[in-house]
N, C-alpha and C positions, 0 to 999 in steps of 0.2 A: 838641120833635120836631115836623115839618112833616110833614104826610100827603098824596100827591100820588095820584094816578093812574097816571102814568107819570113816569118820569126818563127822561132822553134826556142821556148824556155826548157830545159836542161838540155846535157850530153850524155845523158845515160843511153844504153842500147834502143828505148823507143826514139829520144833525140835523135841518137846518129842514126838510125836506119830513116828513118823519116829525112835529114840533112842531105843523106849520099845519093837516094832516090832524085829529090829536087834537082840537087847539083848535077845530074848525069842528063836532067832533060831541060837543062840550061837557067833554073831558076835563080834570083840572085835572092842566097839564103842567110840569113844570121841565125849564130845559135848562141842564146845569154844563158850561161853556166854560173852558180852564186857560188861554187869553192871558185881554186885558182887554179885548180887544174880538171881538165874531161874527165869522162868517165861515170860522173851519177855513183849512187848509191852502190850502184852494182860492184865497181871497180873501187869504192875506197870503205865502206861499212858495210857491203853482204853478199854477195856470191863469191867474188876472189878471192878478198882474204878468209872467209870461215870454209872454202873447198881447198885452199893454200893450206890452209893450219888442219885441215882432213888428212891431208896426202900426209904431213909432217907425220899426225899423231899415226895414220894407217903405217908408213914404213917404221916407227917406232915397236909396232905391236905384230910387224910382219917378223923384225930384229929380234924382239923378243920371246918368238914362240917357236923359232927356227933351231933345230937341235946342233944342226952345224954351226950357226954363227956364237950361239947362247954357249956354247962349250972353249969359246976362246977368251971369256969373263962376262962378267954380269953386264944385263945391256945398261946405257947409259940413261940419269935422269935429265931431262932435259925439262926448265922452264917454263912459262907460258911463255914469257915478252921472249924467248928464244927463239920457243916456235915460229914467233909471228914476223919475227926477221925473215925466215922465207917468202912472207906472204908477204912484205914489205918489196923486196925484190919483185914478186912477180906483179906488183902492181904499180912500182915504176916502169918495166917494160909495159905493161897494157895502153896505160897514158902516155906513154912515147910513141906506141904503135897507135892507137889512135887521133895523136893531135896530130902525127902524120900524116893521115886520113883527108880531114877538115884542111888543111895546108895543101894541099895536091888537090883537091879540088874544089879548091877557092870562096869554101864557107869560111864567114868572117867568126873567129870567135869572140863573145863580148864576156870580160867574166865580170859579172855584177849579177845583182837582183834586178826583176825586171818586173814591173807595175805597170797593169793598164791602166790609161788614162783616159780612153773610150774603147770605142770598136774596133777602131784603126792604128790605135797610137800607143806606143808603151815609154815609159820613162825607164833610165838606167843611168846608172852615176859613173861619170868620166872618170880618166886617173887622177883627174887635179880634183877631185870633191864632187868639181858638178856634176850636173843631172844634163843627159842628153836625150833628143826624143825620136822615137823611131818609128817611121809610117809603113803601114805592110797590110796589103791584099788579104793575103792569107795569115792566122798563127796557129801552130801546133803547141798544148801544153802538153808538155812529159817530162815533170817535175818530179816526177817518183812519191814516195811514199815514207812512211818514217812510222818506229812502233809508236802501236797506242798506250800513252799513259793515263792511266786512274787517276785523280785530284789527289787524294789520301794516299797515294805511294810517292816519299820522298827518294828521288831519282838522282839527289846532287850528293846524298849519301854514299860515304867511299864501297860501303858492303853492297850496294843495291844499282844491278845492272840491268841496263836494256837489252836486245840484240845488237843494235850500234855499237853501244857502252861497254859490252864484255870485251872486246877485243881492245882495249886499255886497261885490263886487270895485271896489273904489277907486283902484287901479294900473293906470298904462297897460302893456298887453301887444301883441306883436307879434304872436304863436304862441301858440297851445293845443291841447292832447291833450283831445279828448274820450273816454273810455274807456266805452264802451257805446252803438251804435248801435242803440235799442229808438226809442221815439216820441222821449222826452226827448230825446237824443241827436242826433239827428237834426235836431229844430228845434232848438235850439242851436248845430249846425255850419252852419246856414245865418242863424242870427241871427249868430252872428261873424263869418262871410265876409261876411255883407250889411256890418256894419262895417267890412270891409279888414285881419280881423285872419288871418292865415295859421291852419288847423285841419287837424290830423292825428287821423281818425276811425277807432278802435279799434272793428271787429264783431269777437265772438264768434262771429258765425255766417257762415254761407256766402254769405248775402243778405244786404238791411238788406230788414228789416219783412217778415221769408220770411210771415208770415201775411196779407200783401197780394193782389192777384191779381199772378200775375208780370210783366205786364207794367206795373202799376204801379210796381212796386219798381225796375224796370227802369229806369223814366223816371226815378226820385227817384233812384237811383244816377248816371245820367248824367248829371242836371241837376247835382246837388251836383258831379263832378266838373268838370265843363264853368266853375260858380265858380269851382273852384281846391281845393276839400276834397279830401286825399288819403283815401280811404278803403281800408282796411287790413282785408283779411275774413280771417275763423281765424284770429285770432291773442289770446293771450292772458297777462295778466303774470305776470310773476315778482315785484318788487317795484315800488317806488315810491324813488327816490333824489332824495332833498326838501334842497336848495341855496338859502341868500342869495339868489341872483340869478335861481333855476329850478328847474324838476325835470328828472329824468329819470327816463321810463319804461324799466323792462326786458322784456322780452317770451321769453317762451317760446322763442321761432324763436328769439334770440342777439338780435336788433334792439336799437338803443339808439336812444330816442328825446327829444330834447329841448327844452324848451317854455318858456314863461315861467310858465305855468300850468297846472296838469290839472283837469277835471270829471270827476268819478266820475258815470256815468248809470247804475249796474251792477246795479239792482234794487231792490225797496222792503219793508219791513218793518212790519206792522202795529201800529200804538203800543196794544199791550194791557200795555206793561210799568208795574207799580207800583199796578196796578186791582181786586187782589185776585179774579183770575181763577181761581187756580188753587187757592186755597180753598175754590174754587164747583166744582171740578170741569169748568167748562168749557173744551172743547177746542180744543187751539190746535195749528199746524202748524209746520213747521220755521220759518219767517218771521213766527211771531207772530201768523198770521193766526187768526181764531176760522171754524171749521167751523160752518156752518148747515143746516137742511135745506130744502125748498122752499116753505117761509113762512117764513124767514130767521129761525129760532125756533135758538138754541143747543141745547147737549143738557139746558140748563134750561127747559123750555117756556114762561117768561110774560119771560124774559129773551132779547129778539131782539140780533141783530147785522146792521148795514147798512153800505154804501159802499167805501171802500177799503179798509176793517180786516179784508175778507173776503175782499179778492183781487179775481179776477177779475170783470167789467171794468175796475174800477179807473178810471173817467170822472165830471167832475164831471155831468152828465146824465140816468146810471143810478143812481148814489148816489142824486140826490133822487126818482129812483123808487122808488126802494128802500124807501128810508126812508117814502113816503105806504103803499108796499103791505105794509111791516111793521106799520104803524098803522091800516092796512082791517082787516089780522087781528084788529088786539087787539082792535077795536069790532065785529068781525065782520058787517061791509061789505064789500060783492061787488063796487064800482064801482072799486079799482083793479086792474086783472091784476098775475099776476109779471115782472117785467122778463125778457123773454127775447132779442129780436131787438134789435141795440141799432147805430145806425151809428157807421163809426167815422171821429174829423174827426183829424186830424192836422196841424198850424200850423205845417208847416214854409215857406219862401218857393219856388216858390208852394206853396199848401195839398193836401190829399190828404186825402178822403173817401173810402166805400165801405158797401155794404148789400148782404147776399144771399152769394149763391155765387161763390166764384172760378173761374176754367176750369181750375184742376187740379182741385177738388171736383165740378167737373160732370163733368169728364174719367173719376174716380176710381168714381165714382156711373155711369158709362155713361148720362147722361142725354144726349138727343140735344139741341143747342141750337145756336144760334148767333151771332154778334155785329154786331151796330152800334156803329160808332164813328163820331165828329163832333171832329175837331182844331179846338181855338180857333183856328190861324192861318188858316183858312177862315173866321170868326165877323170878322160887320161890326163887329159892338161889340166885340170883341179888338182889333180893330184900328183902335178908333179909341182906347182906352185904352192901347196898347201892349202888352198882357198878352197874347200870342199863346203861349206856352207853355203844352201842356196838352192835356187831351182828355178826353171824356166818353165811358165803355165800357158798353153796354147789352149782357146777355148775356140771352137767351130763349127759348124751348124751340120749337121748329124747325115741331111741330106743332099746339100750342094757342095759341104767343104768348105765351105767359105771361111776363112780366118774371121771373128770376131774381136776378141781381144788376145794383147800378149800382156806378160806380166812377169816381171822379172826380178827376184831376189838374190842378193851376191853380188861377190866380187865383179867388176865390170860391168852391172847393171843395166847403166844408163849409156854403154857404149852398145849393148849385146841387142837392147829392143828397137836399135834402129833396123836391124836385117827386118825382123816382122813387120816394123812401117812401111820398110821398100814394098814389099813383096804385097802388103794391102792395099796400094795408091797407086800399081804399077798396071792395073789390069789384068793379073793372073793371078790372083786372089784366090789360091784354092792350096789346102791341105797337104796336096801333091807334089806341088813342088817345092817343098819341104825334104818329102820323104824320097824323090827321085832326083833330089842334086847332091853330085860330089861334093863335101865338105873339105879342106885340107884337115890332116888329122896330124898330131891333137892338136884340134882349139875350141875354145869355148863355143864357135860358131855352131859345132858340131851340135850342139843342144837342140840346134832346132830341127835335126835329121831324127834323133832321136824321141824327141817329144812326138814330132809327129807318127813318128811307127807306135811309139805308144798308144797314140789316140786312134789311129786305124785300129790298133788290132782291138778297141772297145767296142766296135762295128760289127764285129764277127762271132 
């Protein structure tokens, strides 16, 4: 029997960030990972490679709309399993950079499943078969999450893909049903239009991304159409009719919709099944996820839960908060806070960011405010890149300045809403210094000099 400190089940970003914390204030830590290499979810079925196969399919559609490049022959078709050779590349370096990590500072990696056995004790299968057992103080789960499957949707079916599952599509397709218009969903139907492949986008709901501010959601609805994405809001199936050659969707309304292949986007499920959770008593919700409280402590107190296995936000960048400020607890360290305000990036083509309030929660809240907006097709560096779609939304309270939310559509998105983050958490939280800092010219940064003289001059 092995005696650790803490156990930490996966090495996704809440694993490691939760491991490195330990490790730095001297804990002896294990972390048991069920692939055979680091990394979680994040690094081998959903942030890397579907933002890898983003960038592929973005410089493909940057290639082909370029007058200079498009005049030296037609741009080239490229594959899926092609694409995904880059993302294959950048996810061997991640998992080399990371077991790095763990190696350098002296967390044990175990790669097995790992089963509690009680409060204290977990079981994990050796290289030679057996089962070995390991005693620990503390355990953190950060086992991630995996999509939700329906009973009635056969999933082993070559046409019928998950969000894991798509990035093993080795058939050429013409048409795809994407069935769930949430993040996933979304960047999806604009990675397969950016390839020329026709997508009909199945919302559930009345908008796409209704928790956006509405004029974001607005612009990523018309852009996606304006591609060629039919999107399809309220409507919802009845079954799935799985063919040789295709499926078809049935839909509630009567619709019959036919494809060469469907993606199910339709929700995610916390992989706490087979972990011996409910022997422990700890609680879990209809989707498997485990209930914490706000030290991410289960209803067993020295057994935390972090990242996607807990639901909401469900981002690879809050996970690895998570996971360092469940391990401040254990050591009982003040220096990390609880993740609370968290921005949200969105990698659809172009990308979609946002931080703060939207203007129906300012609307709702009766707080008086007002907005600045800066369209990249006025930005001299949009338009020397091409990338003129988009716009940057500064929303601010009418009387103090105060920055409330940023909100950002376009190219560079989820690069450009960090300046507004700084500048709200920094202590000079005001509209002004915005308007009263040199920007270097051109760049994108420059959006937020001009959104703000925008919204000044609606004061006057």
């Amino acid at each position: 029997m092995q005696n650790y400190d803490v156990v930490i089940l996966g090495s996704g970003p809440a694993g490691e960030g939760a491991a490195m914390k330990l490790a730095k204030e001297g804990r002896r830590v294990a972390v048991i990972e069920e692939r055979s290499q680091v990394g979680g979810s994040c690094a081998h079925a959903g942030t890397i490679p579907s933002k890898a196969l983003r960038q592929s399919v973005w410089q493909l559609i940057r290639y082909s709309r370029d007058p200079l490049l498009h005049d030296t022959g037609d741009p080239r078709h490229f594959s899926f399993p092609q694409l995904l050779a880059r993302a294959r590349k950048v996810i061997d370096q991640q998992v080399d950079l990371r077991t790095r990590f763990y190696t350098r500072n002296d967390v044990d990696l175990i790669f097995s499943r790992g089963t509690f056995i009680d409060a204290h004790h977990l079981e994990v299968r050796n290289e030679d078969g057996g089962r070995d057992v390991l005693a620990f103080e503390h355990a953190i789960i950060a086992t991630g999450a995996r999509p939700y499957h329906p009973q009635d949707i056969d999933f082993e079916h070559p046409r019928v893909f998950d969000s894991d599952g798509i990035l093993k599509l080795d058939m050429p397709i013409r048409k795809i049903i994407i069935y769930g218009a949430g993040v996933i969903g979304c960047e999806y139907a604009s990675i397969f239009e950016g390839m020329g492949v026709k997508v009909d986008l199945i919302n559930t709901q009345t908008a796409l991304l209704s928790f956006l501010d509405d004029e974001i959601s607005d612009a990523l609805s018309h852009y996606l159409r304006e591609l060629g994405v039919l999107v399809r809001n309220n409507e919802h199936y009845e079954r799935i009719e799985s063919r040789d050659d295709g499926v078809i969707l049935h839909l509630q309304s009567g619709k019959k919709i036919r494809a060469d292949a469907i993606l199910w986007c339709n929700g995610r499920t916390g992989n706490t099944q087979n972990l011996g959770l409910e022997a422990l008593g700890i609680d879990l919700n209809q989707r498997g996820q485990i209930r914490i409280n706000e030290f991410y402590q289960t209803s067993l107190a020295h057994i935390y839960a972090v990242g996607d296995v807990i639901g909401w936000p469900a981002l690879a960048s809050a996970a690895y908060d998570q996971g360092r400020c469940a391990a401040a607890h254990i050591v009982g360290a003040s220096d990390v806070p609880r993740v609370s305000e968290v921005p949200t990036g969105i990698y659809t083509i172009p990308e979609i960011s946002s931080l703060g309030k939207t203007e129906a929660e300012l609307t709702r809240e009766q707080v008086p405010y007002e907005v600045g907006q800066a369209f990249f097709r006025h930005l001299a560096r949009a338009q020397i890149t091409g990338e003129t779609v988009g716009m940057l939304k500064i929303l601010f309270h009418r009387e103090t300045l105060e920055i409330l939310g940023i909100h950002c559509f376009g190219d560079g998105a989820s690069e450009i809403v960090h300046i507004g983050q700084a500048v709200m958490h920094c202590g000079q939280n005001n509209l002004q210094y915005f308007a009263n800092t040199t920007f270097n010219y051109p760049t994108m940064a420059e959006a937020y000099r001009v959104a703000a003289l925008n919204g000044l001059n609606r004061l006057f």
